[in-house]
Structure formats: C-alpha cells, structure tokens
C-alpha positions in Angstrom: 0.0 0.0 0.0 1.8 2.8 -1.4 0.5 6.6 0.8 2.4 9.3 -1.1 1.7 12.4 0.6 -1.3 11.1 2.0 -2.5 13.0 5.5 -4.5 12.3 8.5 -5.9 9.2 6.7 -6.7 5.9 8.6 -4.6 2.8 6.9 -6.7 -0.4 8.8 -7.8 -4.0 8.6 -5.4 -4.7 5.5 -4.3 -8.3 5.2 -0.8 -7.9 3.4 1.4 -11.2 2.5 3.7 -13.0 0.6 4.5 -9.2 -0.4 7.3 -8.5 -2.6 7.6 -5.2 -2.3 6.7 -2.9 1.0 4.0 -3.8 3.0 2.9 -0.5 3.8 5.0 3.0 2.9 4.4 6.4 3.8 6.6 8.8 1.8 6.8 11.2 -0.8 7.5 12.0 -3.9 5.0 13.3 -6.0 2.5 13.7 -3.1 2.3 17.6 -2.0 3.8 17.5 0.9 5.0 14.5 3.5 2.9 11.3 4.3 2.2 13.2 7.2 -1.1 12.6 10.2 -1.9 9.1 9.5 -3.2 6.0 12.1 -2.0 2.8 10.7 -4.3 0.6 12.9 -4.9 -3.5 13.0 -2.9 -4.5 9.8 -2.0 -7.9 9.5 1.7 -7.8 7.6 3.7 -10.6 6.4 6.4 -10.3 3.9 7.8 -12.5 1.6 11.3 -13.8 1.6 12.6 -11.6 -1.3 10.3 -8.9 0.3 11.2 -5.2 1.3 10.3 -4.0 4.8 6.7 -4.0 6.5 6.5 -0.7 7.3 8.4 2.1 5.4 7.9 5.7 6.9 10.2 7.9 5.5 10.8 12.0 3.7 9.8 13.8 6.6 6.6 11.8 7.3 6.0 12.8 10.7 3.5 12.6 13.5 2.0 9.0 12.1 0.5 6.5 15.0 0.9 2.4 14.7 -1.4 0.1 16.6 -1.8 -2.9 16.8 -0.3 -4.3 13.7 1.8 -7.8 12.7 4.5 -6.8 11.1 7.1 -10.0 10.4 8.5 -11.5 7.4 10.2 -14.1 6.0 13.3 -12.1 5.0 16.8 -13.0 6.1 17.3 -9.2 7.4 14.5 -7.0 6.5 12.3 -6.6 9.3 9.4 -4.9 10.9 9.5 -1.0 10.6 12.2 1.2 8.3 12.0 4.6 9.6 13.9 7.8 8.4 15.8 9.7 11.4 13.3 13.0 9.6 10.1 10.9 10.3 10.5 10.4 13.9 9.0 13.5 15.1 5.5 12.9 16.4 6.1 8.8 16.3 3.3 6.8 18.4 3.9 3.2 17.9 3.3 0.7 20.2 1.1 -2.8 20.7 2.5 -4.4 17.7 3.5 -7.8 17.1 6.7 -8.0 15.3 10.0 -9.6 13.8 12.4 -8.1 15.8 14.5 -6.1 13.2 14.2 -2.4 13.0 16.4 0.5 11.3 16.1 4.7 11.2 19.0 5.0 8.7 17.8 2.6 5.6 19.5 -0.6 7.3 22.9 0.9 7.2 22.4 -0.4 11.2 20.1 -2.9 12.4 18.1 -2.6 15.9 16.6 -5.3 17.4 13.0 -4.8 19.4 14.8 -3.5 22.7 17.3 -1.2 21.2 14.5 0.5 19.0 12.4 1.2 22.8 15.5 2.8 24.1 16.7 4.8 21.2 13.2 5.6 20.2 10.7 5.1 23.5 8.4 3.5 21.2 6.2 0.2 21.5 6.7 -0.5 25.3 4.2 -3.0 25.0 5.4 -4.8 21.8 6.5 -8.2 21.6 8.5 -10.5 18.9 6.2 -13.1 17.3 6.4 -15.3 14.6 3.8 -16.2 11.9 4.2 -19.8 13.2 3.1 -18.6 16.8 0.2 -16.5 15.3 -1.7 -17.9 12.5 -3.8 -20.8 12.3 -2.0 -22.2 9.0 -0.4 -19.0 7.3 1.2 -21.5 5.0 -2.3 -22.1 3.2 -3.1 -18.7 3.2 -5.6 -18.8 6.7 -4.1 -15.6 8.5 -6.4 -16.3 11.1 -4.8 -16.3 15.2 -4.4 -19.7 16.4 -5.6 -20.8 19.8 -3.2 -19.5 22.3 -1.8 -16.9 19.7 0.4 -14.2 21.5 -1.7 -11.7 19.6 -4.7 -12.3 21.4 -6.1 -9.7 23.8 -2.6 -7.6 23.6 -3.8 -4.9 21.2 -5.4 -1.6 22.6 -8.4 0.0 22.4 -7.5 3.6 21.5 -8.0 4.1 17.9 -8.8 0.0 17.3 -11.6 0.3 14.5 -15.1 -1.3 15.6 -14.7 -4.3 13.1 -12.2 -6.2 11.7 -11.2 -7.5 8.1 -14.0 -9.6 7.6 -17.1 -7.1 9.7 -17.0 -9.1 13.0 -17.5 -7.0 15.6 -14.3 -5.9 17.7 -13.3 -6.3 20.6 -14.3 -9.9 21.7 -12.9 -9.8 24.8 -10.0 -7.6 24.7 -8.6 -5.8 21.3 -6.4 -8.0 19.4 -3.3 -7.4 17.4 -3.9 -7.7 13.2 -6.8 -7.3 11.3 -8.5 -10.4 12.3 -10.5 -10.4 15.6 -10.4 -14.0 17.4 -13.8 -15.2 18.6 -16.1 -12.6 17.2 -19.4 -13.5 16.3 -20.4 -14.5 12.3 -23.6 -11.9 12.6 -24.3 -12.3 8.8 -24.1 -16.0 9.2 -27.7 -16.2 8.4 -28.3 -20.0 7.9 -26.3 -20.5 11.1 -23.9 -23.0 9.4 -20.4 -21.5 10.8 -19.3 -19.4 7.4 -20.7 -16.2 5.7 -20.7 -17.4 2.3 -23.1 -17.1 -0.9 -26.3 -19.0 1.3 -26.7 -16.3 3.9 -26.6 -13.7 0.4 -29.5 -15.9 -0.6 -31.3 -15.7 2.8 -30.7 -12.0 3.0 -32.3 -11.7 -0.8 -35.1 -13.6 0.2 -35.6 -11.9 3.6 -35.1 -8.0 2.1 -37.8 -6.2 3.1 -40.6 -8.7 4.7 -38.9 -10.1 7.3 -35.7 -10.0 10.2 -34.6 -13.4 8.9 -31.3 -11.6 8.1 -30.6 -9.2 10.6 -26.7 -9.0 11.3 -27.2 -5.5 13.1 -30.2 -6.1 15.3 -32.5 -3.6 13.9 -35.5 -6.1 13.4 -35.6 -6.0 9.2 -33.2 -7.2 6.6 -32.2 -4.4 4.3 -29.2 -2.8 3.1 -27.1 -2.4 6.1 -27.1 -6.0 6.4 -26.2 -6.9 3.0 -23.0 -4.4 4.3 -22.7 -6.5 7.0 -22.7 -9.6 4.4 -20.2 -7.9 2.6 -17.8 -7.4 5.3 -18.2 -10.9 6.7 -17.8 -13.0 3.1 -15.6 -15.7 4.3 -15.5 -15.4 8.0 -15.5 -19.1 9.0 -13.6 -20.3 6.4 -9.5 -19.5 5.3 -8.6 -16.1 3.5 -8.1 -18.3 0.5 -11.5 -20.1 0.1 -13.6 -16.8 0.1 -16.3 -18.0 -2.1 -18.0 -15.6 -5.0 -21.4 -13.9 -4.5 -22.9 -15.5 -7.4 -26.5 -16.1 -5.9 -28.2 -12.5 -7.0 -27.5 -10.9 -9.9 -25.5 -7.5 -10.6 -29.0 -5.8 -11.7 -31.3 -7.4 -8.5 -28.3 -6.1 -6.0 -28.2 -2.5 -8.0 -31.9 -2.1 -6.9 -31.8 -3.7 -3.5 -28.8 -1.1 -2.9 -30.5 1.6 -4.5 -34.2 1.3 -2.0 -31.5 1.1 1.0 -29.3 4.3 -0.1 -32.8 6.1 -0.6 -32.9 5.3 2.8 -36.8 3.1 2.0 -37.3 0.1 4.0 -39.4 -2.0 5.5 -39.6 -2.6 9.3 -41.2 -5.9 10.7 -42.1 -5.6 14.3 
C-alpha cells in the first residue's frame, strides 16, 4: 500500500502477505507535501522472503501512529519498521507484534526490538512473534490467530476500529493485534452453518424487506445495512483463501436492492 503524501488518513484491517515489495510506505514524492497525520491501525503484515520492509515511513513523514499491527516477514534481514531519522518526530507506535529487526537510517544499522524502545521510547508493549506462533495455518493462506496466539487480547483499544477485516464486531474480549478479531461473532451467518458465504446472500435476498430473517445489526428487518454487514463478513469461517463468490443475485437485483437502501426506503417488521 503505497501513501504518497497522503495526510491524517486511517490505513486499517489490510491483510498484506507473501509481499514483494513494501508492505505499507508512507513517503513522498510526488505527493504535495509528506505522508504526514496518519493512524496505521490493525494490519495484519507478512512479507515475503525476497520482500522489502513491513512498514516504510520515511521524507519527513511525521506525526503517524501504529497500533496494533503484525508486522514479520520471511526475510533474512529485513524486518518490521524502516523509519527515516526526519520521520520520527511525532512517532506513536506501540502494541504491535513484530520480527524483531528495525532500522532509522535505511538498514545501514540494524536494531533489534529493545534497542528500537531505548533509542526511540516506542512500543513498550510490543512483543517478537512469529507467523508460526500467530496464524492458524499462514502457509495455506488462513491468516487467522491460532488458539493460544500471542496476539490475542494484547492490542489496545484507542484508535482500534469497531470491526475487523472480515465485519466481525471488535473487541471480543479484549482488542487483538492484526486485522483479524479472534472469537467474534459470524452476525451475517444467516443460515447458522459457521461461514458467511453465498447462502446467507440468498437468505438475505429472500428476507429483504418482509422479514428480520437476516438481521446482522439487530435492527428487526433485513435491508441494506445487512447486505453491508454480508459484505464485510464473506468468508468469516472459512481460510482467506477459500472466500467463495457472490454469485447467488444478480448485478442488476443487488443494484436495486442497494439503490431502496441508499434512498434510505425500508421495511420494518415488528
């Protein structure tokens, strides 16, 4: 994810791997003026062998804030965050799970996790993980946390967006670390069959309008908020890489359902 000169912007829920290049940089060269503002929140980042680094913050980008992000790799010496000495100003980072390899002069000197919180006094509550330790099977592409992942219930609240990658609701329990909450509730599992997949679209098409048989957001109708809902979800249940298609409605039926619900018409069944 490439932010040049982008300012007081939220970068969130991304699920970033096998990466070749950066995971995500905030720099500038075209951009009119530094990447400068931003709250890079509840990323999941994991680079490729022959990757660059995680996190690239660099040409003056200044006062930027990282929570709650993963941010290893499967490089040899590239590591977690690359950080230019003129982009330090302002730094908040902290309540990230990491590779513990870190650099503020473009990896002429490598720091590892305790030298970067003394020279910097950044992430105090950061730990060293790695993808083996976090993920259910990150080898298969399932970037989900494992029971007994270190990444549960160590991220922080402040600034943690309200769902993660897939629209489960976070926190459930305490905020975790990446952009996949453990143990949140499937609330557009409509059919109740443990996955959000192209059945509950059908239930919801079916539902629109008459009835609260597809109510993700416990407003008491199914409409277009919970098609959102739906939307988010698709594949909660299942691993990243067997996130099936929404092929039950077609392009023209969802146009008009959409439509009613951005005209802000619906029914309500009480």
């Amino acid at each position: 994810i490439n932010m040049d000169g982008v300012q007081n912007s939220r970068i969130e829920n991304n699920l970033i791997y096998d990466a070749h290049a950066s995971g995500i940089s905030l720099y500038r060269i075209d951009g009119g003026g530094p990447s400068s503002g931003n709250v890079v929140v509840n990323n999941t980042i994991h680079q490729a062998s022959n990757g660059r680094w995680a996190l690239n913050i660099r040409d003056g980008a200044v006062n930027n804030t990282l929570l709650n992000n993963v941010l290893v790799t499967q490089h040899s010496f590239r590591g977690a965050i690359d950080i230019s000495a003129d982009s330090l100003s302002g730094l908040t980072s902290d309540y990230n799970a990491v590779v513990s390899r870190f650099t503020t002069n473009s990896a002429g000197s490598i720091l590892n996790l305790s030298q970067w919180q003394a020279q910097t006094g950044q992430d105090a509550h950061s730990f060293v993980a790695t993808p083996a330790a976090l993920f259910e099977d990150w080898a298969a592409g399932d970037y989900r946390l494992k029971a007994g992942s270190p990444a549960i219930n160590k991220g922080t609240s402040m600034l943690a967006p309200g769902v993660d990658l897939f629209g489960h609701p976070r926190p459930a329990g305490a905020v975790d670390i990446g952009a996949i909450e453990s143990g949140s509730a499937l609330t557009a599992d409509f059919n109740d069959d443990g996955s959000v997949d192209a059945s509950d679209l059908a239930a919801w098409s079916g539902a629109f309008g008459t009835a609260p048989v597809a109510d993700s957001d416990g407003d008491n109708d199914s409409d277009g908020a919970d098609f959102l809902q739906w939307q988010r979800q698709l594949g909660g249940g299942a691993p990243v890489t067997a996130i099936p298609e929404p092929a039950t409605l077609s392009l023209a039926n969802l146009s008009w359902l959409l439509g009613l619900a951005a005209t802000g018409r619906r029914v309500r069944c009480v």
